[in-house]
N, C-alpha and C positions, 0 to 999 in steps of 0.2 A: 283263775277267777278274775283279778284283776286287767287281764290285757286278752280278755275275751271278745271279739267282736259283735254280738248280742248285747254287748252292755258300754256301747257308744252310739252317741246319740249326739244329733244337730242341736236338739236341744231336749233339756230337762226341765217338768214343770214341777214345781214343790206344791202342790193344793188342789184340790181336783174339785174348787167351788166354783160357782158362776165364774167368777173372773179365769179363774185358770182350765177353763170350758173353753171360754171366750178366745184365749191365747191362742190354744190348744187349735180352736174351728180356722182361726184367724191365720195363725202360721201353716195348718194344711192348704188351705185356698189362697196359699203365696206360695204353695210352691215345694214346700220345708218337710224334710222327710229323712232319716224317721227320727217322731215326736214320743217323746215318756208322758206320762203323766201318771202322780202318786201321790198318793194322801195315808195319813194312818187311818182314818175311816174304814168301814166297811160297805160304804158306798158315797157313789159323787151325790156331789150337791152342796156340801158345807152343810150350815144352820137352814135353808130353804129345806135341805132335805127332813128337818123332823118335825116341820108342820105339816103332818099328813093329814090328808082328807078324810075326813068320818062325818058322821050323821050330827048335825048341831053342831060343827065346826065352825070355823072363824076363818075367812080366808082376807089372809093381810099382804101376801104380796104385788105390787102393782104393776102389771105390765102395759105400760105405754104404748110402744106400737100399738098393743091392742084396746086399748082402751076396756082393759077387763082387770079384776082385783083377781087372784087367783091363790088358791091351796100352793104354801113351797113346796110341795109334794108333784102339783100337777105344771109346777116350773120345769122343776126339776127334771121331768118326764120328756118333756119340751126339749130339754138341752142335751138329753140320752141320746133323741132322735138324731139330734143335728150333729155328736159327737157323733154316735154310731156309722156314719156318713166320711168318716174320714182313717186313716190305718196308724190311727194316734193308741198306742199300746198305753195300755192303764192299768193301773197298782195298786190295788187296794190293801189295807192292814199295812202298811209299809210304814216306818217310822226310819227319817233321816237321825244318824246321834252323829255325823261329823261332815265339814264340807271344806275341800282348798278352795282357797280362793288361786293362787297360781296357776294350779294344774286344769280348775274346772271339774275340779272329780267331787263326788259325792260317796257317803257310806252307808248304807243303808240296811234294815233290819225287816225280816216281815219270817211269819211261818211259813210261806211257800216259797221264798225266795233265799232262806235262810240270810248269809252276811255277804253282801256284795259290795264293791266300788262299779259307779255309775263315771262316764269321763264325757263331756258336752264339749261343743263349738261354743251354748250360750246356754246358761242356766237363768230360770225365772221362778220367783219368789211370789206366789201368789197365796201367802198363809193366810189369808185374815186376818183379824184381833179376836181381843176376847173381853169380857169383865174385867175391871180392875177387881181385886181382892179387897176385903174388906180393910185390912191393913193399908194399901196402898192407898185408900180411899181417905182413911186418916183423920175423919170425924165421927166412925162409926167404933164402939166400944164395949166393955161389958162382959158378959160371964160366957160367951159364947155357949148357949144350950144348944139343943138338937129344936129342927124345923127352921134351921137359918140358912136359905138355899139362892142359890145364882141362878139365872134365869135356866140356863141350858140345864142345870138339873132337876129344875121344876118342871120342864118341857119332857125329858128322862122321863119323869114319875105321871104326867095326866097323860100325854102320849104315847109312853113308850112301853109303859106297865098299869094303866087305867088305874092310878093312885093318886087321892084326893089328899096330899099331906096337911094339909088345912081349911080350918073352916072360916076363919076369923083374921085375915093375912091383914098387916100392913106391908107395903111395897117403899124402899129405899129409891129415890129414882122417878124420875117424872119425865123421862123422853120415850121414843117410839114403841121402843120395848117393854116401856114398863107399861104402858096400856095394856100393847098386848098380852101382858101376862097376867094384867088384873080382869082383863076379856075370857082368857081361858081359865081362870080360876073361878069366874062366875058362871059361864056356862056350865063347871063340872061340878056344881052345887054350891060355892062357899058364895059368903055374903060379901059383899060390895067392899073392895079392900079401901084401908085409908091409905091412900098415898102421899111418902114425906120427903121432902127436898130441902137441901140450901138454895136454889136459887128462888127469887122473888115471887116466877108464876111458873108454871111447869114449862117443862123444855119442849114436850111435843107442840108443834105447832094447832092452829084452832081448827085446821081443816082435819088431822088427823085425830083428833079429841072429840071430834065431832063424830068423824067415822065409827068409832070404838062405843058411843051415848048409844050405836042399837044393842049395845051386850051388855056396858058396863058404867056406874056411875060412879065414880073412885072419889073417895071425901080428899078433898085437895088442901096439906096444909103446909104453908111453909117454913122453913128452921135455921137461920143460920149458924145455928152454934151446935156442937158435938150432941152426939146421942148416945145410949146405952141399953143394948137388947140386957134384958133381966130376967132371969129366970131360972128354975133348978132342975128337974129333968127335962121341963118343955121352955119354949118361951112361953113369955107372959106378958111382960110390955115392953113398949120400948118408952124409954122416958129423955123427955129432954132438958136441959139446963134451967127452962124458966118452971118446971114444977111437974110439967104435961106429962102423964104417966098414958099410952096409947095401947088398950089392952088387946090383945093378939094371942094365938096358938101358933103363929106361922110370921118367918120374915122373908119376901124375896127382894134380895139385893142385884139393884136392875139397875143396866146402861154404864155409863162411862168405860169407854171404849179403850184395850190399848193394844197396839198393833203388836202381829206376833214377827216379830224382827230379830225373835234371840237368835235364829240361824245366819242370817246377815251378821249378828255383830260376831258369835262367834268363828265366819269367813273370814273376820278381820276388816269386813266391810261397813264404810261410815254409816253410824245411827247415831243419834244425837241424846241425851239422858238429858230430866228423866221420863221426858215422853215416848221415849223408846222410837222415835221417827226414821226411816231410811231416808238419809241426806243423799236426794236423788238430782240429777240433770233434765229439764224436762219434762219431770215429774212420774221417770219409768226408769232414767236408765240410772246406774251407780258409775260414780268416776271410775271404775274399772270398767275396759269395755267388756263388752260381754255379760254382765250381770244384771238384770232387768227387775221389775216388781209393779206389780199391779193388784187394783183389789181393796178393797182395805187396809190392805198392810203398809198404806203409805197413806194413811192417818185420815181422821174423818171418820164419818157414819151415812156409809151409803148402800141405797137398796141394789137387792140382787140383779135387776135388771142395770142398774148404773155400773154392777161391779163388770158385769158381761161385755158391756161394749167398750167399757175401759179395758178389757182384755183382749177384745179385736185392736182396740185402736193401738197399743201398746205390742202385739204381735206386727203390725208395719214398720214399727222399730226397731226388732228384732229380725227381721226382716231386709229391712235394711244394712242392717250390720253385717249379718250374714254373706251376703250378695254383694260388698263393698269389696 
């Protein structure tokens, strides 16, 4: 199993979203053969892939070159094409649990593939982030009821199983995401969520606030002091320190971003605590040669099309490595 040749590869991509698409396109049209790509998903695309297209939808991703707003579903489709275009083998349900950093090997878990080691020339980190958790967020408090949900699970339930789990949401969170979740929450019935931040004015900027006023008009309030969802089998409010009791069936705790880096660090590869950041060269590669990342997962909050072509440009340097 181990010293199979089917299971060496020039290089290995850990995430099979825009950006490790991007690598993926970017390393085949340099050259680079043969290319992994794997994700525990059960299909590419990351988070674009679960804003799918439907009737009264909301399409929030921007694509530049084109000067068009599109469905992440019909992104996604986009990058199928241009992947399908190259003999870059792809992994889906895969779930990495161990990685050397010496040898360049990988272990990996999937039902069709059962327990493999993967061994690379150059392995690429293109996980994304995720939500920080309520804990890690560290102003948010309380009896933890049920109807307390993160964005991706919200998107789970109006998306993915046409379930309206509130009527009456307040949103934790006032950047991109949190529109668009108070966007899709309006469209699939509920009333106009109040949205609540510590920072001064919301994080989304005005153009994109502006974007989201054709679906959604979110009561904007700010807080800088700790909160506390309260409630006994549902929620009920969320209340803040000066008195403000913000009555609600439903909490989405939306944005603040943190890179998903725990395979890097467990490689033994520098990440910096406690933003969890990949201490990169360059802004791709890891002082070990050979170990690259791109994407999100080196910190920030950027869209899918920004994540793609920082995966081409980051595939030349991998590339370079390679060929040196």
């Amino acid at each position: 199993m181990n010293s199979s040749v089917e299971n060496k590869f020039k290089v290995v991509i850990v995430g099979a979203g825009p950006a490790g698409i991007g690598i993926a396109i970017g390393l085949a049209k340099g050259g680079i053969q043969p290319i992994a790509l794997i994700d525990r998903a059960d299909r590419i695309g990351g988070l674009p892939a679960k804003y799918v297209v439907k009737k009264k939808g909301i399409p929030t991703f921007m694509v530049w070159t084109r000067a068009r707003v599109l469905f992440g579903q019909q992104y996604v489709e986009f990058l199928q094409q241009e992947l399908d275009r190259t003999d870059t083998r792809v992994h889906l349900n895969a779930q990495v649990i161990s990685v050397n950093k010496a040898s360049k090997e990988i272990t990996l878990v999937s039902p069709d593939l059962g327990r493999q080691v993967w061994k690379a020339d150059s392995i690429v980190f293109a996980c994304g982030a995720r939500e920080r958790t309520i804990t890690e967020r560290g102003w948010i408090s309380g009896k933890r009821p049920a109807r307390v949900y993160h964005t991706m699970q919200l998107l789970d339930l109006l998306d993915g199983n046409a379930c309206l789990p509130m009527k009456h949401p307040v949103i934790l969170g006032s950047d991109l995401i949190a529109y668009s979740a108070a966007a899709k929450l309006r469209i699939a019935g509920a009333e106009d969520a109040t949205m609540l931040d510590k920072a001064p004015s919301p994080k989304s900027n005005p153009a994109e606030r502006l974007y989201f006023r054709w679906w959604c008009q979110p009561t904007w309030t700010s807080n800088k002091q700790p909160v506390s969802i309260q409630g006994s089998d549902g929620t009920k409010t969320v209340e803040t320190k000066d008195g403000r009791a913000l009555e609600c069936d439903g909490v989405v705790v939306s944005g603040e971003l943190l890179p998903n880096s725990e395979l890097a660090a467990a490689a033994g590869l520098e990440v910096s605590m406690p933003n969890r950041l990949p201490i990169l060269k360059g802004k791709s590669s890891f002082s070990e040669p050979g170990w690259f990342a791109t994407g999100n997962v080196i910190g920030g909050f950027h869209g899918a099309q920004w994540c793609y072509f920082h995966g081409r440009k980051v595939a030349k340097s991998v590339v370079d490595y390679l060929t040196r």
